[in-house]
C-alpha positions as a Markdown table, in Angstrom:
| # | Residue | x | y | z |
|---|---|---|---|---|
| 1 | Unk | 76.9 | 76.3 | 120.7 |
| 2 | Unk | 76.0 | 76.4 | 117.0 |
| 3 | Unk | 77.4 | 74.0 | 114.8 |
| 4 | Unk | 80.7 | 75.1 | 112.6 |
| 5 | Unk | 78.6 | 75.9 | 109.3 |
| 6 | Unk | 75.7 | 78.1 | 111.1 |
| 7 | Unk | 78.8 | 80.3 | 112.1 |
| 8 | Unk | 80.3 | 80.6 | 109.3 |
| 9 | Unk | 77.1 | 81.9 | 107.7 |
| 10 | Unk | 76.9 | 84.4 | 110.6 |
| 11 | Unk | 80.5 | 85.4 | 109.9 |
| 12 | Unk | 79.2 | 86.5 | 106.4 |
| 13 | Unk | 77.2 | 88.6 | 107.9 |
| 14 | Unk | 79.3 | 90.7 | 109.6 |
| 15 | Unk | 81.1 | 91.6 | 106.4 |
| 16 | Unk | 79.9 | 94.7 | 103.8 |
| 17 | Unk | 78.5 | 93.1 | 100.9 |
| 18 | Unk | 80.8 | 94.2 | 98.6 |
| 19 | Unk | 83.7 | 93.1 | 101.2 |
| 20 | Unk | 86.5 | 91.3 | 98.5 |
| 21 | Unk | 89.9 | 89.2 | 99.3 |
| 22 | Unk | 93.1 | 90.0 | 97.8 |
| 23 | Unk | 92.3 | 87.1 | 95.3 |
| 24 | Unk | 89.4 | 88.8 | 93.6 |
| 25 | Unk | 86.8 | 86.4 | 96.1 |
| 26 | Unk | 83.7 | 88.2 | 96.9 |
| 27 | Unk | 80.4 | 87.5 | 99.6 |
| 28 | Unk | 78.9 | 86.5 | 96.8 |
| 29 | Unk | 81.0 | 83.8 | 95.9 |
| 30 | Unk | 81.4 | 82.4 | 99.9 |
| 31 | Unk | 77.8 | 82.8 | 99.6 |
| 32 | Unk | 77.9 | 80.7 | 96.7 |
| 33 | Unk | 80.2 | 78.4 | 98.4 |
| 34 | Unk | 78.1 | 77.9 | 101.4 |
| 35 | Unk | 75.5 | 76.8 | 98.5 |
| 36 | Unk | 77.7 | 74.1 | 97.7 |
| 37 | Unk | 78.7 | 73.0 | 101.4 |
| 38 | Unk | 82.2 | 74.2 | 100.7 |
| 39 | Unk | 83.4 | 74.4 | 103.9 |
| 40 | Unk | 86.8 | 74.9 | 104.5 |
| 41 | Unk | 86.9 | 77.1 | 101.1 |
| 42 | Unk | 83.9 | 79.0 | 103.1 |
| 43 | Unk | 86.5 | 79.7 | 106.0 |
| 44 | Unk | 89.5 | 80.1 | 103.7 |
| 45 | Unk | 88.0 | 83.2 | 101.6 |
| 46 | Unk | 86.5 | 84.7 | 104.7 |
| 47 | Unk | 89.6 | 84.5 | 106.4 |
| 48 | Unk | 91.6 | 85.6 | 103.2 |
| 49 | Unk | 88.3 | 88.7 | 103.5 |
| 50 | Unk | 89.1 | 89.3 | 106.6 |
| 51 | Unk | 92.9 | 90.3 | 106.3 |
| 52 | Unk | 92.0 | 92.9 | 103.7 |
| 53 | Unk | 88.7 | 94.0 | 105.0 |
| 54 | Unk | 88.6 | 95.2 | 108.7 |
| 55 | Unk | 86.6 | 92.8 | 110.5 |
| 56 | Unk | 85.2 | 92.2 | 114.5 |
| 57 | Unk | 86.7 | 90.9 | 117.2 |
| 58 | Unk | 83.3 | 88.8 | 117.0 |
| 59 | Unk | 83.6 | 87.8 | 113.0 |
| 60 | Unk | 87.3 | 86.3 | 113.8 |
| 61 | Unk | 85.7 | 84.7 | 117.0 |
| 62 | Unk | 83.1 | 82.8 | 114.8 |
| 63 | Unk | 86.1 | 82.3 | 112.6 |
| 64 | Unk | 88.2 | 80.6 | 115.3 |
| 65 | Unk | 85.2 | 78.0 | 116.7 |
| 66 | Unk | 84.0 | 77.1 | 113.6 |
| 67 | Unk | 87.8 | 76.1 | 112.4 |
| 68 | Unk | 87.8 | 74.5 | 115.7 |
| 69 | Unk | 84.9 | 72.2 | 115.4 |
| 70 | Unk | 86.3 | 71.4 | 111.8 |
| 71 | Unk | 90.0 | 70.5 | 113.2 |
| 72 | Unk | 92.0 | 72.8 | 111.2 |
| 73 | Unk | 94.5 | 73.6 | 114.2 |
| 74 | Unk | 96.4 | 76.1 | 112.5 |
| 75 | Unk | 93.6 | 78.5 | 110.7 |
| 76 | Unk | 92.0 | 78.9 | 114.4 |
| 77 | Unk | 95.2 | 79.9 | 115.9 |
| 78 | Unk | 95.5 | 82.2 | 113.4 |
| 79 | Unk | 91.7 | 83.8 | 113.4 |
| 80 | Unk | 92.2 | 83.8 | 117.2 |
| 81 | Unk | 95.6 | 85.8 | 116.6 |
| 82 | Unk | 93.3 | 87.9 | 114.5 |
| 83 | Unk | 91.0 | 88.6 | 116.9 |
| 84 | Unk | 93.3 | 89.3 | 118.9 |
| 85 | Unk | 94.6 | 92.0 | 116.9 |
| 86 | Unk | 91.3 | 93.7 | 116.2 |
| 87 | Unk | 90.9 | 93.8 | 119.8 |
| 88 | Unk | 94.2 | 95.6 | 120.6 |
| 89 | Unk | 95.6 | 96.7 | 117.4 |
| 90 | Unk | 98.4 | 95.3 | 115.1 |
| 91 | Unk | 102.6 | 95.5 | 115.0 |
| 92 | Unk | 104.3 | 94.4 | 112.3 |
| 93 | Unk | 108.0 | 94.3 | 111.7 |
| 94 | Unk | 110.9 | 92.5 | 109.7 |
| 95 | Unk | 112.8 | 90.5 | 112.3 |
| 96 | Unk | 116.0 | 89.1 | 111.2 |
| 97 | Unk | 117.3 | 86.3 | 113.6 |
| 98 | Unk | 121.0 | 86.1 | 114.2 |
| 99 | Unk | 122.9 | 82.8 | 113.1 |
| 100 | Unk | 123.3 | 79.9 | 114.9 |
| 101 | Unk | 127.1 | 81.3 | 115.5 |
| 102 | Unk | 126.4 | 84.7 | 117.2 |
| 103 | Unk | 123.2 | 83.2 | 119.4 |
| 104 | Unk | 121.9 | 80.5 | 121.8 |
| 105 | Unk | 119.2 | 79.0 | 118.9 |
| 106 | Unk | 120.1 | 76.6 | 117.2 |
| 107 | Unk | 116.6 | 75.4 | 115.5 |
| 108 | Unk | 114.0 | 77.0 | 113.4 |
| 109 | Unk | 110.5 | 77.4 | 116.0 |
| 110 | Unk | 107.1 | 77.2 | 115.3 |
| 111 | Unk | 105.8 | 80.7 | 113.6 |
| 112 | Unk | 102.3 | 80.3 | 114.4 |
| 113 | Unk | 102.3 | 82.3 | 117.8 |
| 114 | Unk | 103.1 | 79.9 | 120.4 |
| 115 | Unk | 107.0 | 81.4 | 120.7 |
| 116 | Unk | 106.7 | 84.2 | 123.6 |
| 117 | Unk | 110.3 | 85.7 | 123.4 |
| 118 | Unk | 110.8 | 89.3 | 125.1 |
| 119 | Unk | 111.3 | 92.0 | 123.7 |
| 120 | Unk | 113.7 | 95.5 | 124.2 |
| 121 | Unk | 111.4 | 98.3 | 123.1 |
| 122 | Unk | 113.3 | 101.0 | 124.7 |
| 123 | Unk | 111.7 | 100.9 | 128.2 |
| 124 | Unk | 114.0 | 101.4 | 130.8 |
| 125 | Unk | 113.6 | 100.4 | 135.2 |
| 126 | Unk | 114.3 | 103.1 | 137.9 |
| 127 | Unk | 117.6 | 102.6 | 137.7 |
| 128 | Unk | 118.0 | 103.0 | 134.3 |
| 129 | Unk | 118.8 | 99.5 | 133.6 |
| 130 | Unk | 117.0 | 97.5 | 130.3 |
| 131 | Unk | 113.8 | 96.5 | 131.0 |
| 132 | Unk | 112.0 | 93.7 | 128.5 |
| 133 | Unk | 108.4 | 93.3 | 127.4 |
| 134 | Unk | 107.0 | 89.9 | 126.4 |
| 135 | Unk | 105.2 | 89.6 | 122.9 |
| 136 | Unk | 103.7 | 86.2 | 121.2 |
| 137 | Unk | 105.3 | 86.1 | 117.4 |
| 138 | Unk | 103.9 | 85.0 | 114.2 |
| 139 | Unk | 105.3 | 84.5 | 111.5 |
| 140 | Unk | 104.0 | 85.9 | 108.0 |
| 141 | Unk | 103.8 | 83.6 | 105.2 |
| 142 | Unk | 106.1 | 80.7 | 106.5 |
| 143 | Unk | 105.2 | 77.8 | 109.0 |
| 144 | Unk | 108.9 | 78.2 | 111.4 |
| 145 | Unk | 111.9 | 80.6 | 111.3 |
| 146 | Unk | 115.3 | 79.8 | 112.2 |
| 147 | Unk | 118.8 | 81.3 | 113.3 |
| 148 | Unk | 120.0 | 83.2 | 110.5 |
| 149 | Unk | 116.6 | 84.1 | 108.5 |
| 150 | Unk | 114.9 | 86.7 | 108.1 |
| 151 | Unk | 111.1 | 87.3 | 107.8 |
| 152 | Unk | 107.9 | 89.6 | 108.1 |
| 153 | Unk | 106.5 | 89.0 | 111.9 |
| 154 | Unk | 103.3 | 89.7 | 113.8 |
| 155 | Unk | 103.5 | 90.8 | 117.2 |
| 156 | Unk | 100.9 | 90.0 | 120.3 |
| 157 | Unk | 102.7 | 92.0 | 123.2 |
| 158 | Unk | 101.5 | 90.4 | 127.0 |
| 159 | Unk | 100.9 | 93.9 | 127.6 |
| 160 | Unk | 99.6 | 96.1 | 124.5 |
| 161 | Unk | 100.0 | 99.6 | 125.9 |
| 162 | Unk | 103.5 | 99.3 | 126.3 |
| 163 | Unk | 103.8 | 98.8 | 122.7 |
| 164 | Unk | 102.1 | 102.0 | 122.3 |
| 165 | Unk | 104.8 | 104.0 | 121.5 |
| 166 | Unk | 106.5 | 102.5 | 118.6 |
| 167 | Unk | 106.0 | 103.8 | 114.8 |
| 168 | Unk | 107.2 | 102.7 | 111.3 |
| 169 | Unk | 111.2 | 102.7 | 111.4 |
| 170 | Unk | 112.1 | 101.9 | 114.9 |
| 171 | Unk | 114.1 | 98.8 | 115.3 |
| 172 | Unk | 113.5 | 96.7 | 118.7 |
| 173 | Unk | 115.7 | 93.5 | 119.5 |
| 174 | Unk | 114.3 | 89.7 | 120.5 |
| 175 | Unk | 115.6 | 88.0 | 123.3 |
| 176 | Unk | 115.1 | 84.3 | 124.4 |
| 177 | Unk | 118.1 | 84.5 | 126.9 |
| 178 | Unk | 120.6 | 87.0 | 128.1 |
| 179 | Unk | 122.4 | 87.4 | 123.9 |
| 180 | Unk | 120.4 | 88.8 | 121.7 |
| 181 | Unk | 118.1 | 86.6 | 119.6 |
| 182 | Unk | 117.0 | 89.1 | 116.7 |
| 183 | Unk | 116.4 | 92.4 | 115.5 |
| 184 | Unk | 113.3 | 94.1 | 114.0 |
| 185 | Unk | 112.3 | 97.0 | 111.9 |
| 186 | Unk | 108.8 | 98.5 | 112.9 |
| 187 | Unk | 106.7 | 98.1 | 109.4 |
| 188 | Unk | 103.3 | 98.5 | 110.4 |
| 189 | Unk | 101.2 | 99.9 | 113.3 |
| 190 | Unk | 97.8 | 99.8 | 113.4 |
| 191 | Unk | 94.6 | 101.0 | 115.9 |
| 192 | Unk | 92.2 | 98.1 | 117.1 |
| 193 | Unk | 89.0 | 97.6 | 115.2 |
| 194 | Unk | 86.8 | 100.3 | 115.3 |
Protein backbone atom coordinates (compact mmCIF):
# COMPACT_ATOMS: atom_id res chain seq x y z
CA UNK A 1 0.00 0.00 0.00
CA UNK A 2 1.48 3.31 -0.88
CA UNK A 3 2.09 5.76 1.66
CA UNK A 4 -0.76 8.74 2.07
CA UNK A 5 1.37 11.38 0.06
CA UNK A 6 2.27 9.07 -3.06
CA UNK A 7 -1.66 8.84 -3.36
CA UNK A 8 -2.41 12.00 -3.23
CA UNK A 9 0.03 12.78 -6.05
CA UNK A 10 -1.81 9.97 -8.00
CA UNK A 11 -5.13 11.55 -7.21
CA UNK A 12 -3.79 14.63 -9.10
CA UNK A 13 -3.54 12.74 -11.72
CA UNK A 14 -6.72 11.66 -12.42
CA UNK A 15 -7.92 15.27 -12.62
CA UNK A 16 -7.95 17.53 -16.17
CA UNK A 17 -5.27 19.96 -15.70
CA UNK A 18 -7.21 22.78 -15.87
CA UNK A 19 -9.70 21.03 -13.20
CA UNK A 20 -10.52 24.25 -10.49
CA UNK A 21 -12.46 24.29 -6.94
CA UNK A 22 -15.18 26.56 -6.20
CA UNK A 23 -12.47 28.69 -4.31
CA UNK A 24 -10.56 29.67 -7.44
CA UNK A 25 -7.72 26.51 -6.36
CA UNK A 26 -6.18 25.04 -9.39
CA UNK A 27 -3.81 21.56 -10.12
CA UNK A 28 -1.39 23.86 -10.30
CA UNK A 29 -1.59 25.23 -7.02
CA UNK A 30 -2.07 21.43 -5.25
CA UNK A 31 0.75 20.76 -7.33
CA UNK A 32 2.44 23.55 -5.81
CA UNK A 33 1.29 22.38 -2.51
CA UNK A 34 2.57 19.00 -2.76
CA UNK A 35 5.98 21.07 -3.44
CA UNK A 36 5.64 22.39 -0.09
CA UNK A 37 4.53 19.00 1.83
CA UNK A 38 1.22 20.63 2.42
CA UNK A 39 -0.68 17.86 3.13
CA UNK A 40 -3.87 18.04 4.39
CA UNK A 41 -4.29 21.43 2.22
CA UNK A 42 -3.23 18.79 -0.65
CA UNK A 43 -6.38 16.67 0.30
CA UNK A 44 -8.55 19.64 1.24
CA UNK A 45 -8.40 21.38 -2.39
CA UNK A 46 -8.59 18.03 -4.15
CA UNK A 47 -11.48 17.17 -2.32
CA UNK A 48 -12.99 20.79 -2.60
CA UNK A 49 -11.84 19.80 -6.87
CA UNK A 50 -13.47 17.05 -6.65
CA UNK A 51 -17.11 18.32 -5.68
CA UNK A 52 -17.08 20.63 -8.69
CA UNK A 53 -15.18 18.58 -11.10
CA UNK A 54 -16.52 15.01 -11.73
CA UNK A 55 -14.08 12.73 -10.48
CA UNK A 56 -13.55 8.45 -10.23
CA UNK A 57 -14.71 6.20 -8.08
CA UNK A 58 -10.81 5.49 -7.94
CA UNK A 59 -9.62 9.38 -7.44
CA UNK A 60 -12.13 9.48 -4.23
CA UNK A 61 -10.68 5.95 -3.26
CA UNK A 62 -7.13 7.39 -3.18
CA UNK A 63 -8.87 10.24 -1.42
CA UNK A 64 -10.32 8.13 1.32
CA UNK A 65 -6.88 5.96 2.19
CA UNK A 66 -4.74 8.61 2.14
CA UNK A 67 -7.15 10.76 4.71
CA UNK A 68 -7.10 7.50 6.44
CA UNK A 69 -3.44 7.00 7.02
CA UNK A 70 -3.42 10.79 7.97
CA UNK A 71 -6.32 10.35 10.70
CA UNK A 72 -8.69 12.89 9.57
CA UNK A 73 -11.80 10.63 10.36
CA UNK A 74 -14.30 12.79 9.01
CA UNK A 75 -12.77 13.87 5.30
CA UNK A 76 -12.52 9.94 4.56
CA UNK A 77 -15.97 9.28 5.42
CA UNK A 78 -16.84 11.89 3.37
CA UNK A 79 -14.44 10.93 0.09
CA UNK A 80 -15.78 7.43 0.72
CA UNK A 81 -19.46 8.91 0.65
CA UNK A 82 -18.09 10.41 -2.58
CA UNK A 83 -17.06 7.49 -4.06
CA UNK A 84 -19.85 6.19 -3.30
CA UNK A 85 -21.78 8.53 -5.23
CA UNK A 86 -19.72 8.41 -8.38
CA UNK A 87 -20.29 4.75 -8.32
CA UNK A 88 -24.09 4.88 -8.10
CA UNK A 89 -25.15 8.41 -8.75
CA UNK A 90 -26.19 11.22 -6.36
CA UNK A 91 -29.77 12.37 -4.47
CA UNK A 92 -30.04 15.39 -2.99
CA UNK A 93 -32.94 16.91 -1.11
CA UNK A 94 -33.94 19.55 1.66
CA UNK A 95 -35.13 17.44 4.57
CA UNK A 96 -36.87 19.26 7.28
CA UNK A 97 -37.12 17.18 10.56
CA UNK A 98 -40.25 17.50 12.61
CA UNK A 99 -39.89 18.95 16.23
CA UNK A 100 -39.17 17.25 19.14
CA UNK A 101 -43.19 17.71 19.91
CA UNK A 102 -44.72 15.94 16.82
CA UNK A 103 -41.81 12.94 16.73
CA UNK A 104 -39.86 10.30 18.68
CA UNK A 105 -36.22 12.32 18.38
CA UNK A 106 -35.36 14.16 20.68
CA UNK A 107 -31.49 14.88 19.89
CA UNK A 108 -29.67 16.31 16.98
CA UNK A 109 -27.50 12.91 15.09
CA UNK A 110 -24.39 12.82 13.55
CA UNK A 111 -24.71 14.20 9.76
CA UNK A 112 -21.71 12.53 8.45
CA UNK A 113 -23.52 9.32 7.06
CA UNK A 114 -23.61 6.95 9.84
CA UNK A 115 -27.68 7.61 10.50
CA UNK A 116 -29.47 4.76 8.16
CA UNK A 117 -33.18 6.00 8.67
CA UNK A 118 -35.85 4.52 5.98
CA UNK A 119 -37.32 6.10 3.74
CA UNK A 120 -41.16 6.30 1.91
CA UNK A 121 -40.38 6.83 -1.71
CA UNK A 122 -43.66 5.84 -2.98
CA UNK A 123 -43.15 2.05 -3.31
CA UNK A 124 -45.86 0.14 -2.33
CA UNK A 125 -46.06 -4.25 -1.14
CA UNK A 126 -48.64 -6.63 -2.93
CA UNK A 127 -51.05 -5.66 -0.90
CA UNK A 128 -50.79 -2.24 -1.40
CA UNK A 129 -49.58 -1.39 1.94
CA UNK A 130 -46.26 1.26 2.48
CA UNK A 131 -43.25 -0.24 1.81
CA UNK A 132 -39.86 1.62 3.09
CA UNK A 133 -36.36 1.76 1.59
CA UNK A 134 -33.24 2.29 3.65
CA UNK A 135 -30.78 5.27 2.74
CA UNK A 136 -27.51 6.43 4.74
CA UNK A 137 -27.90 10.49 5.17
CA UNK A 138 -25.40 13.24 5.07
CA UNK A 139 -25.74 16.19 6.02
CA UNK A 140 -24.51 19.25 3.73
CA UNK A 141 -22.63 21.88 5.36
CA UNK A 142 -23.31 21.12 9.15
CA UNK A 143 -21.69 18.39 11.43
CA UNK A 144 -25.53 17.00 13.21
CA UNK A 145 -29.18 17.96 12.61
CA UNK A 146 -31.86 17.88 15.02
CA UNK A 147 -35.78 17.74 15.61
CA UNK A 148 -37.11 20.76 14.22
CA UNK A 149 -34.24 21.93 11.53
CA UNK A 150 -34.02 21.91 8.46
CA UNK A 151 -31.15 21.27 6.03
CA UNK A 152 -29.68 20.27 2.52
CA UNK A 153 -29.07 16.21 2.75
CA UNK A 154 -27.15 13.64 0.76
CA UNK A 155 -28.70 10.35 0.22
CA UNK A 156 -26.84 6.74 0.02
CA UNK A 157 -29.97 4.44 -0.58
CA UNK A 158 -29.10 0.36 0.67
CA UNK A 159 -30.47 -0.22 -2.65
CA UNK A 160 -29.81 2.52 -5.49
CA UNK A 161 -32.14 1.29 -8.18
CA UNK A 162 -35.08 1.82 -6.17
CA UNK A 163 -34.28 5.32 -5.96
CA UNK A 164 -34.29 5.40 -9.59
CA UNK A 165 -37.43 6.85 -10.09
CA UNK A 166 -37.39 10.08 -8.22
CA UNK A 167 -36.72 13.68 -10.03
CA UNK A 168 -36.39 17.31 -8.86
CA UNK A 169 -39.75 18.25 -6.80
CA UNK A 170 -40.95 15.05 -5.32
CA UNK A 171 -41.10 15.07 -1.70
CA UNK A 172 -40.33 11.62 0.27
CA UNK A 173 -40.73 11.30 4.14
CA UNK A 174 -37.92 9.82 6.87
CA UNK A 175 -38.75 7.43 9.29
CA UNK A 176 -36.78 6.15 12.29
CA UNK A 177 -39.88 4.44 13.86
CA UNK A 178 -43.51 4.04 13.12
CA UNK A 179 -44.28 8.55 13.23
CA UNK A 180 -42.79 10.16 10.71
CA UNK A 181 -39.28 11.65 11.35
CA UNK A 182 -38.97 14.17 8.34
CA UNK A 183 -39.84 15.31 5.01
CA UNK A 184 -37.74 16.00 1.90
CA UNK A 185 -37.93 17.86 -1.34
CA UNK A 186 -36.05 16.10 -4.25
CA UNK A 187 -33.21 18.89 -5.29
CA UNK A 188 -30.86 17.14 -7.24
CA UNK A 189 -30.42 13.79 -9.16
CA UNK A 190 -27.59 12.83 -10.78
CA UNK A 191 -26.09 9.70 -13.13
CA UNK A 192 -22.96 7.85 -11.67
CA UNK A 193 -19.57 8.83 -12.98
CA UNK A 194 -19.06 8.25 -16.36
Amino acid sequence: MDDAFSLLRQAVDLLPDDATAASGQTIADVREDIGRQEWEMVLAVLVEIGDVEPASPGFWQLLAEAARQMMLERSRRWCEWQGWEAQHGTVRATLSLVSADEGRRRTAFAGDGRLRPMWDIGHRTAEGEQSLDIARLWVEFAEELGPGETADVRLAPLRPEHWRHLKCGDVITMHEARPVAGTATIIEVLPPFT
